[in-house]
C-alpha positions in Angstrom: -50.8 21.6 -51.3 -48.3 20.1 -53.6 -46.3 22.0 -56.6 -44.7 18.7 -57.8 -46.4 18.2 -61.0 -45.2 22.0 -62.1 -42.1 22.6 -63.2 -39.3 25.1 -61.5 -40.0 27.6 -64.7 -43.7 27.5 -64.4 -43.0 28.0 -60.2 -40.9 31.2 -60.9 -43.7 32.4 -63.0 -46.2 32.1 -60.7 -44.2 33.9 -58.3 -43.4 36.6 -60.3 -46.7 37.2 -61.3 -48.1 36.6 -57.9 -45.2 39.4 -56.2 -45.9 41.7 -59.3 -49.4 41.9 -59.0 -49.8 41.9 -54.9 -47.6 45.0 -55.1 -49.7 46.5 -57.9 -53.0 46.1 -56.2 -51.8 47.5 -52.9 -50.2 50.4 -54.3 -53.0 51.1 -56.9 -55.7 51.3 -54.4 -53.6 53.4 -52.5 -53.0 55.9 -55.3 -56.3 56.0 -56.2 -57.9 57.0 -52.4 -55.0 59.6 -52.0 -54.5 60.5 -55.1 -57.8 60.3 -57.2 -60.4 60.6 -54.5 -58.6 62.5 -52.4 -59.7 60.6 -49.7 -58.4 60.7 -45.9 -55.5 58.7 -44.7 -57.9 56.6 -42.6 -60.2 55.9 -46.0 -57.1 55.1 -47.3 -56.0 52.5 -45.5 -59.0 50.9 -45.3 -58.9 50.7 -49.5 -55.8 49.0 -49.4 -56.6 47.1 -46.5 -59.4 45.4 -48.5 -58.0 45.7 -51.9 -54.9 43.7 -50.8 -57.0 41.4 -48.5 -59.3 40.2 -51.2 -56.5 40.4 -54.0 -54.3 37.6 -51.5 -56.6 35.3 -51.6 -57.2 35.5 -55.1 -53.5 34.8 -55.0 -53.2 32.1 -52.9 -55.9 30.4 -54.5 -54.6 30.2 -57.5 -50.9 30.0 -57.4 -50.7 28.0 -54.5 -50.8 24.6 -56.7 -48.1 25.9 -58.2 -45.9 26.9 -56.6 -47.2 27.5 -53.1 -48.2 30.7 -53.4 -45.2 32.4 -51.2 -45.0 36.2 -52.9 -43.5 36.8 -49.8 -39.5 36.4 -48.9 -40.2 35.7 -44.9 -42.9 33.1 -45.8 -39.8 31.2 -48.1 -37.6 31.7 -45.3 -39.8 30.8 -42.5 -40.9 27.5 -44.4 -36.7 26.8 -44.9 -37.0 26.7 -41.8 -39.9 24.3 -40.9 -38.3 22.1 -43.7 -41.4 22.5 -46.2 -39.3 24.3 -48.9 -35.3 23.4 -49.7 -32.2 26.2 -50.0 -32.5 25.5 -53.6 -36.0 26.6 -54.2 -35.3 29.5 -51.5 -32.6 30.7 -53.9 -34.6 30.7 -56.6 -37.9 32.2 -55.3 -36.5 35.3 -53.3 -34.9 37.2 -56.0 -38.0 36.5 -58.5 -40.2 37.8 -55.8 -38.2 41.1 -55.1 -38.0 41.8 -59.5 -42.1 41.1 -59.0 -42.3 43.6 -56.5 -40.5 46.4 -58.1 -42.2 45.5 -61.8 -45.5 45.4 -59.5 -44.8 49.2 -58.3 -43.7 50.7 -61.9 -46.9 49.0 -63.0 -49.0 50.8 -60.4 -47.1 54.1 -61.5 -48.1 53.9 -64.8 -51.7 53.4 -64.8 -52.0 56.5 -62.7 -49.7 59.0 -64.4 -52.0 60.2 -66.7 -54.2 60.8 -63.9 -52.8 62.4 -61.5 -49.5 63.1 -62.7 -47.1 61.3 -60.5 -44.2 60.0 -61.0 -43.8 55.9 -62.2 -41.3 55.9 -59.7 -40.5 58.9 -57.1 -38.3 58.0 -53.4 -41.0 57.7 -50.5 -40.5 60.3 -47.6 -43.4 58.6 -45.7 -41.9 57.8 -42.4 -42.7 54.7 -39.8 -41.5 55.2 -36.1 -39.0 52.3 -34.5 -42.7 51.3 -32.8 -44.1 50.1 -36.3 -40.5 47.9 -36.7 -42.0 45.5 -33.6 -45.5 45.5 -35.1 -43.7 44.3 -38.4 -42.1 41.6 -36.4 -44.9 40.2 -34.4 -47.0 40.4 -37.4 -45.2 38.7 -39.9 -44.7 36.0 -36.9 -48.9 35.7 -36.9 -48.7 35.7 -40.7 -46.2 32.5 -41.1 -48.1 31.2 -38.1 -51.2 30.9 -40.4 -49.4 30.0 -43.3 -47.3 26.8 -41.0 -50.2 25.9 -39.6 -52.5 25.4 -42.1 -50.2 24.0 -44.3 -49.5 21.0 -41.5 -53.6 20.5 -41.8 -54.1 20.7 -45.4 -56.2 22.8 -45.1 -58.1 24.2 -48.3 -58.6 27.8 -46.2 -55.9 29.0 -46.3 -55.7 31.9 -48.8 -58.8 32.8 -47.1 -56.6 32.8 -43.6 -53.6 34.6 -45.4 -56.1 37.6 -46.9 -57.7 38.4 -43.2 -54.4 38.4 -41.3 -52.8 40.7 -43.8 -55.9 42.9 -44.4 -56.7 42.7 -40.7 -53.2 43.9 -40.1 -53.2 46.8 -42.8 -56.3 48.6 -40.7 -55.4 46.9 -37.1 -51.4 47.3 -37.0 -49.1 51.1 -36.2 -47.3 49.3 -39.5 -50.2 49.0 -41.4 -48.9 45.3 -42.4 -46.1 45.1 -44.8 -44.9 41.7 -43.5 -43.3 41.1 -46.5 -39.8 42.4 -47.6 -40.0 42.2 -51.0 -43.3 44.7 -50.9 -41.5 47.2 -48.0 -38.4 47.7 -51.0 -41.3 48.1 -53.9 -43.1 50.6 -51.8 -39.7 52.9 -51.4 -40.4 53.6 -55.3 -43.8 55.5 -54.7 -45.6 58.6 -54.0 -48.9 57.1 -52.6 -49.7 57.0 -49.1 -48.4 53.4 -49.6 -44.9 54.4 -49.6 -41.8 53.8 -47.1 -38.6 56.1 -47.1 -35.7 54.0 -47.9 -34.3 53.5 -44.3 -37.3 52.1 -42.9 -38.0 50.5 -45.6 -34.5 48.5 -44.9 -35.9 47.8 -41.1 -39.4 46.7 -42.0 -37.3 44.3 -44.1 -35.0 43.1 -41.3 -37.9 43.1 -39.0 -40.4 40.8 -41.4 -37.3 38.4 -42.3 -36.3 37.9 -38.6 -40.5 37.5 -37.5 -40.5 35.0 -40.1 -37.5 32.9 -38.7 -38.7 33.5 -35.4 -42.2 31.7 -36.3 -40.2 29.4 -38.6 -38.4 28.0 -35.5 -41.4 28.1 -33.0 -43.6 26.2 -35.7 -40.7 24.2 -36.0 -40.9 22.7 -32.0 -44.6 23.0 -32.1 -45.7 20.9 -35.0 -42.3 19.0 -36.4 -42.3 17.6 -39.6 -43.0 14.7 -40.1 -46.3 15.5 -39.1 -49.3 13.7 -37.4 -50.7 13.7 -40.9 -48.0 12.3 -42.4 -47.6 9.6 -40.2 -51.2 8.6 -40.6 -50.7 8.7 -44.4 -47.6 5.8 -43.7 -47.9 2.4 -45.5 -48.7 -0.3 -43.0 -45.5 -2.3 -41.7 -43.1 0.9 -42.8 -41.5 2.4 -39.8 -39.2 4.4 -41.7 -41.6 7.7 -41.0 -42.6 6.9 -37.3 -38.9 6.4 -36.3 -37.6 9.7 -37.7 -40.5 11.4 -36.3 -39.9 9.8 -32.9 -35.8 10.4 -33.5 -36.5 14.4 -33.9 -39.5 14.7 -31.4 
């Protein structure tokens, strides 16, 4: 998946609009089954579990030529890491996906005021236990997993992979599957059942940010760049790839 034909405006673009609008779906669907339907918590989750599922890949599928799709401040991180993004594009995506996410949230706000009164934006008190901190590490570890992986095979399935591991999380994980630090501060700023109070918010963000380097490092050992694929793709009689693959493995 390369972004090299786009330039850094168009990238930030994408990834505001790809931060605003993930937040917007998950907290929308969540406003609407508590809120609206008055559905139970379980129904609940399950809305934004498939909501945000679907909406990901939608996502992926059609900012990742853009800018790689990242709407997510541990996948930038984690993909520092592996070497597939630069400090400079880090630095630029990460506080253009945070202003998406809060935009996102306001936006979710708004189409629902009018129908069940809520505030745009009201402080969470929705607690998560320490327990759901782990889950929020181990998951965002299995997210950048998929992410690093498929990347390394070029693989044209990978929003597909991205919306299952997050939806799968959402209705499978004690954290329901924020794995994203820019969405856990958004969700401080609503109502829904979708919300976070502020301190936990703070160590779902920790968490996701350190699962992310954790998976950014382990990806790192297990499938190096240059890869296998790129040494294939080598011209014949240049070396130049093979040896600094063989001087880092």
């Amino acid at each position: 998946m390369t972004t090299n034909n786009f330039t850094t405006r168009q990238k930030l673009v994408a990834e505001f609009f790809g931060s605003a609008t993930l937040v917007f779906v998950l907290v929308s669907s969540g406003l609407l089954a508590d809120g609206v339907l008055e559905a139970s918590p379980s129904i609940g989750v399950l809305f934004i579990g498939l909501a945000t599922a679907g909406w990901l890949f939608v996502i992926v599928q059609m900012l990742g030529p853009i800018s790689g799709a990242h709407v997510n401040p541990a996948v930038t991180v984690a993909l520092l890491v592996t070497g597939d993004t630069d400090m400079k594009t880090a630095r630029q995506y990460i506080p253009v996906q945070f202003l998406g996410g809060l935009v996102g949230v306001g936006l979710a706000g708004l189409t629902f005021v009018s129908t069940i009164g809520w505030e745009v934006f009201a402080i969470s008190a929705v607690e998560r236990p320490a327990s759901t901190w782990l889950a929020e590490f181990f998951g965002t570890m299995l997210l950048v997993s998929a992410v690093v992986s498929l990347i390394r095979q070029e693989s044209e399935w990978i929003g597909l992979a991205v919306g299952f591991t997050v939806g799968m999380g959402i209705i499978g994980t004690s954290s329901t599957a924020f794995f994203n630090p820019q969405v856990a501060l958004a969700r401080i700023f609503t109502s829904g059942i979708a919300g976070i109070q502020p301190f936990d918010a703070v160590m779902f963000m920790i968490a996701s940010t350190l699962g992310g380097i954790a998976a950014g490092l382990m990806w790192r050992y297990l499938w190096p760049r240059p890869t296998p694929l790129d040494r294939s793709k080598s011209k014949p009689g240049d070396d130049t790839v093979l040896d600094e693959f063989a001087a880092e493995s």
